[in-house]
N, C-alpha and C positions, 0 to 999 in steps of 0.2 A: 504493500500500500504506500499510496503517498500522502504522508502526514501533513496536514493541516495544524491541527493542535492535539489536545490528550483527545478528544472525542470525536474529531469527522478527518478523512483522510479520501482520496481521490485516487480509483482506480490506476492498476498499476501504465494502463496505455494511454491513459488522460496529462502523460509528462509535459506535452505542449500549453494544456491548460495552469499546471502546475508553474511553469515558467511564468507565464503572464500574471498568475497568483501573486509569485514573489514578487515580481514588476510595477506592485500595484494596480494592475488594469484587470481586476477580475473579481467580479463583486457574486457569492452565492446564494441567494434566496432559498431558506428553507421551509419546510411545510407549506406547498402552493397549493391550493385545492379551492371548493368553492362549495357555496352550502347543498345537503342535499344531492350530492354525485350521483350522474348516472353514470350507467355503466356499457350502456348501448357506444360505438363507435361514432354512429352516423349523427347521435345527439349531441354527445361529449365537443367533437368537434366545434357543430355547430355551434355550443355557447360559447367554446375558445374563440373563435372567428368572429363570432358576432359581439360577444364583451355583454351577451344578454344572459342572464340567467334563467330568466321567469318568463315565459312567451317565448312568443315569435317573432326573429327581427330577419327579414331577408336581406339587410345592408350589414357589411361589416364592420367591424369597430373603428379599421382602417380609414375604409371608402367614408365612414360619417366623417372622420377628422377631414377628409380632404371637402367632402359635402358642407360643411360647416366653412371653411375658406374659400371655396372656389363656385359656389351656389351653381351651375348648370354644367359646370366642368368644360365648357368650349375655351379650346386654344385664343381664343381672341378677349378672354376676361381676366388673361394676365399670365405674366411668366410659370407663378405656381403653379396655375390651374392645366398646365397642357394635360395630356391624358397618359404623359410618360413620367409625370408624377409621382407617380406609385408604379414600377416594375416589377415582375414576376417570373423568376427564374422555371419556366415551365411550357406544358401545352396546351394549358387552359388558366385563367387566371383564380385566383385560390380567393375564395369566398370571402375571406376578412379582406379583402379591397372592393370589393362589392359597393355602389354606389351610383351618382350618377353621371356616370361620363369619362374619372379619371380612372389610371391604370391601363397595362398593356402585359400580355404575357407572350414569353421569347426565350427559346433554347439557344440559336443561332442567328446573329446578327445580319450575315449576308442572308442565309434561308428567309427570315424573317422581314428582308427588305424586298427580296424578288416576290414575295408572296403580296405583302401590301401592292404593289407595281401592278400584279395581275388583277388582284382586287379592285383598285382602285378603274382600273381600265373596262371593267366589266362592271361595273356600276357608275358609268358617264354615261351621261342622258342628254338630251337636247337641254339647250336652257332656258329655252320658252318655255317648256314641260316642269321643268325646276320651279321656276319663277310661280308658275301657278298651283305648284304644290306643297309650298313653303309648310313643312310642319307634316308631312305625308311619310308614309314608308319609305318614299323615293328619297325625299330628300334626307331623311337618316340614314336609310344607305350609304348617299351620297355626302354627308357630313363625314360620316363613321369610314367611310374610305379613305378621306382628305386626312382626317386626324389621323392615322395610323398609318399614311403614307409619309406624312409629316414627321412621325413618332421613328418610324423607321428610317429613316434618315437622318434626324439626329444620333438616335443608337450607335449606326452605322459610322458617322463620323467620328462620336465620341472614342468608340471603341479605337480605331485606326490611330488616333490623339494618341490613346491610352496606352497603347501597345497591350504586348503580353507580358506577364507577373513572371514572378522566377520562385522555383522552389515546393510549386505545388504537387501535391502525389496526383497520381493519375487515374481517377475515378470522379464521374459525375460530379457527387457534391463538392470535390477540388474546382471542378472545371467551374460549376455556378458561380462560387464565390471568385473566383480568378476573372470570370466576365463580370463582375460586380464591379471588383476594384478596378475593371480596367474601363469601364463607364465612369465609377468618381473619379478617376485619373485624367481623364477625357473632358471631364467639364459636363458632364450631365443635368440637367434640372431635378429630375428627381431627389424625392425628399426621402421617400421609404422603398428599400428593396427588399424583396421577400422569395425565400428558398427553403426547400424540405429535404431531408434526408429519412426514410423510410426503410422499416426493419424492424422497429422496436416493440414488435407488438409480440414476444417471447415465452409463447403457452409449452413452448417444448423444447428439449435441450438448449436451454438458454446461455450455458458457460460460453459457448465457443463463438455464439453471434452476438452476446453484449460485449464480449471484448475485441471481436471484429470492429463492432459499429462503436465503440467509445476509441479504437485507434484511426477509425476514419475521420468522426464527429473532429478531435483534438489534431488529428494535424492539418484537418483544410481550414478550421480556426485560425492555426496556429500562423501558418502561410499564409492567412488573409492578412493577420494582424502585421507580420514582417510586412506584406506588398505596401498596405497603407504608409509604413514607416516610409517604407524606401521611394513612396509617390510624394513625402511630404502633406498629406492628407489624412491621418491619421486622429487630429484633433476634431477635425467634423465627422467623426464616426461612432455612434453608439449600437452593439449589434445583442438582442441577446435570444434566446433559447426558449421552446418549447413544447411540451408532448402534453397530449389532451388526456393523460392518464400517467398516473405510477405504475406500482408493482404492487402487489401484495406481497406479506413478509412471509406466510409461509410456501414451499414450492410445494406445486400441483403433483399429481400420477406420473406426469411425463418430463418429468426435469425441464420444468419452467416452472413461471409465475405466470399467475392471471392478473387484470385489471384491476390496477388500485385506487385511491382517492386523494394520496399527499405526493407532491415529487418537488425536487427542488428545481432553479431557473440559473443560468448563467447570464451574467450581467458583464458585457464586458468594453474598454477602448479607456480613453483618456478620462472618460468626462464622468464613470462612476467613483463611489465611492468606496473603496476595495473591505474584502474582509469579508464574513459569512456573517448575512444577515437574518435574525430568527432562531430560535433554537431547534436543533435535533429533535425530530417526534422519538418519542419514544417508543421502542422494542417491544416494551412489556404491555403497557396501559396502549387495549387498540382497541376500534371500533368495529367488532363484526372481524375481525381479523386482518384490519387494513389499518398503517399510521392516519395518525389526525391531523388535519393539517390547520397550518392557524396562522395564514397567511391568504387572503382570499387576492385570487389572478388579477384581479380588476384594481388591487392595489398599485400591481407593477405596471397594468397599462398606465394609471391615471400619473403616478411616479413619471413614467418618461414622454406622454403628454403634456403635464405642466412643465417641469423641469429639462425636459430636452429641445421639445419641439416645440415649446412656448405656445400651449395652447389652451382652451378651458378645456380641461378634463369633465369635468360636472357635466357640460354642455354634448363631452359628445356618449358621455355614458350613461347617462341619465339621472345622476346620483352624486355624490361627494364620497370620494375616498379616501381617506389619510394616507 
C-alpha cells in the first residue's frame, strides 16, 4: 500500500496519484454518496448526471450551468456560449451536458471535422425556404449544422496549435485526456471537458481488473497533469473523478463486490486544496452491509461551481450546499 497517514493508504498502482498527493495537487473526498441510494445502474447515473436526487431532471447539472450563462446556447450570444463549451470525449454526448444548445461530443478531430462538412452540406436548403421557416425543423437542422461545423473547426485548429502531449500510455482513456490537453494547449473556448473510463463495475474476480483499471485511471492522470505543466496551463485546470457507485465491503460468490453506496472522489491540479477530506467510513458500523457515506455528491458539484467556475451553485442545483 501507499500510505497516506496511520489510516487511509492508496493502492499499490495508484503511484502517479500518490506523487501528485505529495505535490500538493490532490485533494481526496471521502464518504460521497447521497440520500436514499439506489442501486439500479441506469438511475444511479442519472442523478450523478443530473445533480437531481428526487424527480426527474432531463438537463444535466452541467448543461444547466452552461443554460444559466448562455440562455439559448447560439454561437452569436457570446464567446462562452458556443456549443464547444462543454466537450465530450466520446460518441455521443454524456447526459450531464445535456441542455440547450451547448456541448459537442468527439473521439477524432479530423473524423469529426469531415463528418460536420458532410452534415452541414446535406442540410443547405434554399434560403428563400430558410427565411420562411425561421424556427422550423429546417432551420435547426440548419443552425445545428453551422454550429458544429463551426465547432469542428475550431477543435480542429486548436488541436494542430496544440500539438501532441508526451509521455502518455497507450490506451483510450490516455489518448482522451492527451486530446484534452492538446485543445487547452491550443486555445480552446471550452470551459468543461468530460471523459469516462469504464470497467468498474466488479461483480467477479475483481483482484486482477481493479488493479488493471487503478494503473490505467493513475497514469493517464498522471501524464495529463505533466502535459498541463509542460503547456504552461496547468493553473487553469481543475479535473476530478467519478463513479455512480462504490463497493460493498463484503465480496460476493464470485470474487467480486456488488454495488455500494459510499466511495471516495479525486480532486485534483493547482487550485485544490490538498489533503483527505472527510473521515474514513467505517468497516465495522455499516448500513445493510455497505459504508455510510457523509458527504453528499452535490457538495462537491456546488464546491467547484462556486469556487472554481465562479458560478451560483444554489441557482443551478436547486438548493444550497455547504
Amino acid at each position: 500500500l501507499l500510505k497516506l497517514n496511520d489510516t487511509v493508504a492508496l493502492h499499490p498502482n495508484l503511484a502517479p496519484l500518490k506523487a501528485l498527493y505529495d505535490d500538493g495537487l490532490l485533494s481526496i473526498v471521502q464518504g460521497v454518496g447521497y440520500p436514499n441510494p439506489d442501486r439500479s445502474h441506469f438511475r444511479s447515473m442519472e442523478i450523478w448526471q443530473s445533480g437531481v436526487v428526487e424527480g426527474f431532471e432531463s438537463k444535466g447539472w452541467i448543461g444547466r450551468l452552461f443554460d444559466h450563462n448562455c440562455g439559448n446556447g447560439h454561437l452569436d450570444t457570446g464567446h462562452a456560449c458556443s456549443p464547444s463549451a462543454a466537450v465530450n470525449i466520446g460518441d455521443t454526448l454524456n447526459p450531464a451536458l445535456n441542455g440547450d444548445g451547448v456541448g459537442i461530443a468527439l473521439r477524432d478531430p479530423e473524423q469529426f471535422y469531415r463528418m460536420t462538412r458532410l452534415m452541414k452540406q446535406g442540410n443547405t436548403a434554399d434560403t428563400d425556404t430558410v427565411a420562411k421557416d425561421v424556427g422550423s425543423p429546417l432551420d435547426f437542422l440548419r443552425r445545428t449544422a453551422t454550429n458544429a461545423a463551426l465547432s469542428a473547426d475550431r477543435v480542429r485548429r486548436s488541436v494542430r496549435r496544440g500539438g501532441q502531449g508526451r509521455g502518455y500510455p497507450r490506451n483510450q482513456f490516455a489518448k482522451g485526456l492527451e486530446l484534452i490537453a492538446s485543445m487547452i494547449g491550443g486555445g480552446m473556448d471550452t470551459r468543461v471537458y468530460y471523459t469516462s473510463l469504464g470497467g468498474f463495475d466488479t461483480h467477479a474476480n475483481q483482484k486482477g481488473q481493479h488493479a488493471n483499471l487503478m494503473k490505467t485511471l493513475a497514469e493517464g492522470i498522471g501524464a495529463f497533469q505533466k502535459d498541463l505543466d509542460r503547456r504552461g496551463v496547468s493553473d487553469r485546470v481543475l479535473t476530478f473523478t467519478f463513479s455512480e457507485f462504490g463497493r460493498r465491503v463484503k465480496e460476493n460468490g464470485s470474487r467480486g463486490t456488488d454495488h455500494g453506496q459510499a466511495a471516495s472522489l479525486f480532486v485534483f491540479g493547482k487550485g485544490v486544496k490538498p489533503g483527505i477530506v472527510g473521515a474514513q467510513p467505517s468497516l465495522e458500523k455499516l448500513n445493510g452491509g455497505d459504508l455510510i457515506y457523509h458527504t453528499d455528491f452535490r457538495r462537491v458539484y456546488a464546491s467547484v461551481i462556486d469556487k472554481w467556475l465562479k458560478d451560483d451553485a444554489a441557482k443551478i442545483l436547486g438548493a444550497t450546499f455547504k
